[in-house]
Each structure stands twice: as C-alpha cells, then as structure tokens.
C-alpha positions in Angstrom: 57.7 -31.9 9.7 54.6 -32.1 12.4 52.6 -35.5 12.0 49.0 -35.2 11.3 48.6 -36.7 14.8 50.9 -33.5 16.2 48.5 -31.1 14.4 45.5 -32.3 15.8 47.4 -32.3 19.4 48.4 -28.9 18.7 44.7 -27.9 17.2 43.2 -29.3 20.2 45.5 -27.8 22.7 44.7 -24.0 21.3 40.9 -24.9 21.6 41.2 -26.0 25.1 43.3 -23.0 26.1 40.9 -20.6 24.6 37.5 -22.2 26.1 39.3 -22.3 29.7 40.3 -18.5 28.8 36.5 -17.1 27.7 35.4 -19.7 31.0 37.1 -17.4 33.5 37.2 -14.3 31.7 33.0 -14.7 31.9 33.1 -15.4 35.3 35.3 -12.4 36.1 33.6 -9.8 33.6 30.1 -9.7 32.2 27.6 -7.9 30.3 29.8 -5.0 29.1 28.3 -2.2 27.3 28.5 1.8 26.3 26.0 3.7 25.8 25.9 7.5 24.7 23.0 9.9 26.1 21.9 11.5 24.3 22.0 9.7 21.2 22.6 12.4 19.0 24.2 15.6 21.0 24.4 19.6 19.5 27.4 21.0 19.1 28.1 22.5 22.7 26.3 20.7 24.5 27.3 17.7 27.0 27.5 14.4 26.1 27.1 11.2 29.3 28.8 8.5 28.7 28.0 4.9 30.8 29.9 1.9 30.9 27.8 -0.9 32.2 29.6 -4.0 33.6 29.8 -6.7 36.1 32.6 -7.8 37.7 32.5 -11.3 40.2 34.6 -12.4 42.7 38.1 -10.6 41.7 38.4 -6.4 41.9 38.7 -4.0 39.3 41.7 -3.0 38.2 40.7 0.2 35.5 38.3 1.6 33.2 40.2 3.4 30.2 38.4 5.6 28.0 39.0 6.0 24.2 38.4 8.6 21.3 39.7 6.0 18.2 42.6 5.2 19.6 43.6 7.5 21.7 42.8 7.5 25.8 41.3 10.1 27.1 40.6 9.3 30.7 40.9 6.5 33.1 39.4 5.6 36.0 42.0 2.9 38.6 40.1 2.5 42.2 43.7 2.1 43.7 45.3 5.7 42.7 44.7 8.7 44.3 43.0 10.6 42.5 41.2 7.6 41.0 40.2 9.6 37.5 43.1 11.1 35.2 42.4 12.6 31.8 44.6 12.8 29.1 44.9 15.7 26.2 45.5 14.8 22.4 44.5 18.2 21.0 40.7 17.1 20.6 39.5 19.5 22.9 37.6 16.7 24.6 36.5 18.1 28.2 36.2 15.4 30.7 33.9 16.7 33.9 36.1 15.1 36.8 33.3 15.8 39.4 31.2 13.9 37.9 33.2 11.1 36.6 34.0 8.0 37.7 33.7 4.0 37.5 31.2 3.9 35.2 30.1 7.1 33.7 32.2 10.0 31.5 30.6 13.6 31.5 32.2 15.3 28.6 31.4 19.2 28.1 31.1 21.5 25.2 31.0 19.2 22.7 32.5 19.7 19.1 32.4 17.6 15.7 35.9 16.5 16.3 34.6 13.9 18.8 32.3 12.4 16.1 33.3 9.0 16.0 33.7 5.5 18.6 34.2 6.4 21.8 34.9 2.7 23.7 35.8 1.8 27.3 38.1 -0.6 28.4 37.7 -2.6 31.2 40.4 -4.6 33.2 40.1 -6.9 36.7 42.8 -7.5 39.2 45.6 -9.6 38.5 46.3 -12.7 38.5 44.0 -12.8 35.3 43.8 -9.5 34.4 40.5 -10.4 32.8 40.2 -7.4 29.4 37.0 -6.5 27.7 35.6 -3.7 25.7 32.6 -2.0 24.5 32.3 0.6 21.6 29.5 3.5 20.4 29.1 5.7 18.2 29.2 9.5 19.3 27.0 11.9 16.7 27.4 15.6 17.1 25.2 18.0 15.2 24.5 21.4 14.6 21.0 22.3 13.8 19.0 25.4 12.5 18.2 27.8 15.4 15.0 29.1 13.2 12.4 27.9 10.9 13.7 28.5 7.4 13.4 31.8 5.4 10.7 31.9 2.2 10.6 34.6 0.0 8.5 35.1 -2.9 8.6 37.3 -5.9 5.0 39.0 -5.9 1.9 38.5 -3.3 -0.8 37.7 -5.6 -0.9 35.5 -8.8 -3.2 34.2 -11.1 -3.7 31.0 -13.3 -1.2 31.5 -16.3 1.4 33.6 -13.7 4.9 32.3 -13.1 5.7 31.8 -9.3 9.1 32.4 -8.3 10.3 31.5 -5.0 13.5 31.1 -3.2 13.9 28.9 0.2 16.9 28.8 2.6 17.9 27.5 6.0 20.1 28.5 8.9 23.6 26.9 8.8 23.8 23.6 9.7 25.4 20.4 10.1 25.4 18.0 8.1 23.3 20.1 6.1 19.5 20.1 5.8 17.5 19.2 2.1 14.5 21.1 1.5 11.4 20.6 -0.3 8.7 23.0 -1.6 4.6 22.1 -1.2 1.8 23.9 -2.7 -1.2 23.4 -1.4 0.4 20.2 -0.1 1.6 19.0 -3.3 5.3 18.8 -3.6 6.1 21.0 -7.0 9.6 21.8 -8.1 12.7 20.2 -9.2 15.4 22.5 -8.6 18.2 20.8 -6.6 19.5 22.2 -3.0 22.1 24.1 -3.2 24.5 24.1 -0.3 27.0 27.0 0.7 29.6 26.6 3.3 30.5 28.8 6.2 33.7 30.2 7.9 33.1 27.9 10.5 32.1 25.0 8.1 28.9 25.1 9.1 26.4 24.7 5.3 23.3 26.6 4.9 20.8 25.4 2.2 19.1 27.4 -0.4 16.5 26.2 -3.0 14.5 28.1 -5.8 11.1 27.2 -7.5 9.9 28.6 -10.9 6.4 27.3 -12.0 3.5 28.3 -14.2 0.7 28.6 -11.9 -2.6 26.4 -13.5 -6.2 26.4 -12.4 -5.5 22.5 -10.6 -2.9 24.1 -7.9 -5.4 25.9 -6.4 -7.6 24.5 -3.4 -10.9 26.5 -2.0 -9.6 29.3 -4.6 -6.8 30.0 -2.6 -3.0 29.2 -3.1 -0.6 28.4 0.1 3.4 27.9 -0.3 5.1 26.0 2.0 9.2 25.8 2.4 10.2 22.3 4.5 13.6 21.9 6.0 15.0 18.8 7.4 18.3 17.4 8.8 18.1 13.5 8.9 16.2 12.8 11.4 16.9 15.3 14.2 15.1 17.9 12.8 12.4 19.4 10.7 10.7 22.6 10.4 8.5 24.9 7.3 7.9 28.4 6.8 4.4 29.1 4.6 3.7 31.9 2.4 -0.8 32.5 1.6 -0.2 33.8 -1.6 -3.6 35.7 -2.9 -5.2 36.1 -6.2 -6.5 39.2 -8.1 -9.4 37.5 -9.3 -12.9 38.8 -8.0 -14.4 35.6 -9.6 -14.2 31.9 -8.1 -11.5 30.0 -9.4 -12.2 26.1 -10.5 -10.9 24.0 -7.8 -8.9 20.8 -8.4 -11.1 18.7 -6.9 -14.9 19.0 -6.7 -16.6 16.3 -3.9 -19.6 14.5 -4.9 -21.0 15.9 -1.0 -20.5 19.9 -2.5 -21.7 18.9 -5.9 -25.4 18.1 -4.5 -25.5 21.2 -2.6 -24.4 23.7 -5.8 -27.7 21.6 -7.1 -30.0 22.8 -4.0 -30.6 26.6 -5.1 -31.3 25.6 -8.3 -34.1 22.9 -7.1 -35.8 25.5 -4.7 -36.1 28.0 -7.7 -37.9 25.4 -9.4 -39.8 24.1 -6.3 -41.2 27.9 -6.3 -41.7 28.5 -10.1 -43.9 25.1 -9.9 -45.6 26.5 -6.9 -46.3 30.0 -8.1 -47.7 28.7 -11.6 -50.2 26.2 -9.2 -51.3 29.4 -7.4 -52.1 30.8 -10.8 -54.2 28.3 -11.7 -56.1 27.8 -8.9 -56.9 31.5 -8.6 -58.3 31.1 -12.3 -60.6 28.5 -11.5 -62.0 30.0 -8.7 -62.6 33.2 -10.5 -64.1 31.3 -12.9 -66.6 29.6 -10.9 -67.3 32.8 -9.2 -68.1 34.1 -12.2 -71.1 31.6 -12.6 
C-alpha cells in the first residue's frame, strides 16, 4: 500500500501537471466562443455560425464543427480543399463558399438542427492545444398572418351572450392566445392545439360570456383576439362589435372631469330661469312707477 507521504507526492504531481497543461494551452488558445445569428432562425431560413478564437505563437491545426455529436464540417488550413462537410441524415446544408476558419453558413434550416451546435478547435502539434465552445441553435416556425376572430352575431346588448371563436396559423412551438374586451382580459376557456401533417400546431380558443352594462366603454364594445409565440412573436385581430340600443348605455367608469361637464347644461338652464324671472320683475316695477 502507498504511504500517506506517496499520496501527497502523487496529489501534488497531478496538480503540477495540470497547471503547466491549462499554462500553455492559454498561451496557445484563447477566448473561444460560438455564437449563432440570428438568435432564434425560421424554419428555412439560414442560420451564421462564428467561432471566435485566438491562437499565439503555434498554427492552427482544425476547426471541427458539431450537431450533438456528430461533425458536420471541418475546416484544416493544410488540405486542399481546406473545408469538408460531412452527411448524417440531418439535412444540415453547409454553404462551402462562404465557409471557412471561423464562420459556418448553413441553408434552409429545419427543426432537426434544434439543439448545440459546438466548434472544436485544435493548434499544431507538438501540443496539439484542444478547446471548445457550445450554443444553442433555436428554429421556429411562426404564423404568416394575424390570427382569425370570428364572432356569432354583430350587435349585442347588456344581458346578450357573446360567442366567439379565435385561431392562429400553424406554428411552432405553438402560440397561446388570450381574448380582451375593451382591454380587459375575459374568458377562461383553455387553448386548444391541433396538429398538422407536417407537425406544425395551430391554436384555437373560444369565449362564451354574458355581456353586462360594465364591459362597455364610451357605449361601445371592441373584441380583441391576441396570439403569441414566446417571445418571437405577437400579433391580434379585433372585432367593433355594435349595439341595438338607440339609448346611451352606462359606462363603466364615469371621470370626475365628465361628471362636471353633464352638470354645465343643467347650471346654464338655471342661470337663465334666474335671469328671465329678474327681467320680470324689473319690467313690473317700472310699469309700476310709470303708472304714477
């Protein structure tokens, strides 16, 4: 058996062996990273990958490019041609013309390269210094049009039951929508999602509510449908709904400003009441003095 004194020889000697390795890897490589432009890419669209690094005093050896696991292209300075793809049935499409050292173009994008992507970079023997970076790549499909509100009737009234059905263009991942009338949410249906053939899901929500004298705003009524995906995309549709009414209709909220001026016709009238029954008077008097 090792001797506590071996151990800590042993202990000591791994230590020493990996400081002196980071030493020279960091002065052979630094300041790796990968980024992804843009951040979150549409389905079919392309996707620019840059690896940023910094290599001192020894030459680069290759820059290997990864989907998980798997390689997908690699730049080596020394080969001719320098960039080489290579195909694991993820129909990831490498631009070679405007590839190289640093950046990846990658065409016509699809959901099967959601994941890392990572780049590998080696120097020049005799260290062959290794280091890596690793990003996420997002890829979305979004709703090409606002989504689609429909409503049962045109016009409705306090005491009326508004029906209402909202639903959005497929998607992925799928969007949530959320009703508003007059700006307040109303509603607690749950969105209902329904795949496609291409499994893509479109969303579909309904609304049922008793329509009351507080929903209203100015007398009138305004329906709004609100779609969103995360946080790459939001859009509404809205729907002025009318009432048969001829009459005002109480509004929810009456401001202190708008109360005073309902009171201003009603203080004139009395202004010129008091004025007329002055008139009166005075016309008495003087016919009464005339009189004399």
């Amino acid at each position: 058996m090792k001797s506590e004194k071996d151990k800590i020889i042993f202990k000591n000697s791994v230590v020493m062996l990996l400081l002196f390795t980071f030493t020279n890897a960091s002065k052979g490589l630094k300041n790796l990273t990968l980024s992804v432009y843009p951040e979150v890419i549409r389905r079919g669209q392309s996707a620019q990958l840059h690896c940023s690094y910094e290599v001192f005093d020894i030459p680069l050896y290759s820059v290997k490019w990864y989907r998980g696991i798997f390689e997908f292209y690699r730049y080596t300075p020394f080969e001719h041609p320098p960039g080489k793809t290579f195909f694991f049935n993820t129909g990831i499409k490498v631009d070679l013309s405007v590839s190289n050292a640093t950046h990846v173009t990658l065409r016509n994008v699809d959901f099967n390269l959601n994941g890392n992507i990572s780049c590998e970079v080696t120097t020049e023997s005799p260290n062959f210094y290794t280091a890596t970076a690793t990003s996420v790549l997002q890829v979305v499909e979004l709703p090409h049009s606002p989504p689609t509100l429909w409503t049962e009737f045109t016009k409705y009234d306090p005491g009326d039951i508004l029906k209402a059905n909202c639903s959005t263009q497929p998607s992925k991942p799928s969007a949530t929508i959320t009703f508003l009338l007059n700006q307040y949410a109303v509603g607690n249906e749950p969105t209902v999602y329904h795949q496609t053939q291409d499994n893509l899901l479109w969303s579909s929500k309904d609304l049922k509510i008793q329509i009351l004298p507080s929903h209203y705003l100015n007398g009138q009524l305004i329906l709004r449908c609100s779609a969103e995906v995360g946080t790459h995309y939001a859009d509404f549709t809205e729907a002025p709904l009318e009432t048969t009414r001829k009459e005002p209709i109480p509004e929810r909220v009456t401001s202190f400003s708008r109360g005073h001026e309902l009171q201003i016709p009603h203080l004139a009238t009395i202004y010129l009441i008091s004025l007329m029954l002055y008139l009166s008077v005075v016309e008495e008097i003087l016919n009464f003095t005339i009189s004399r």
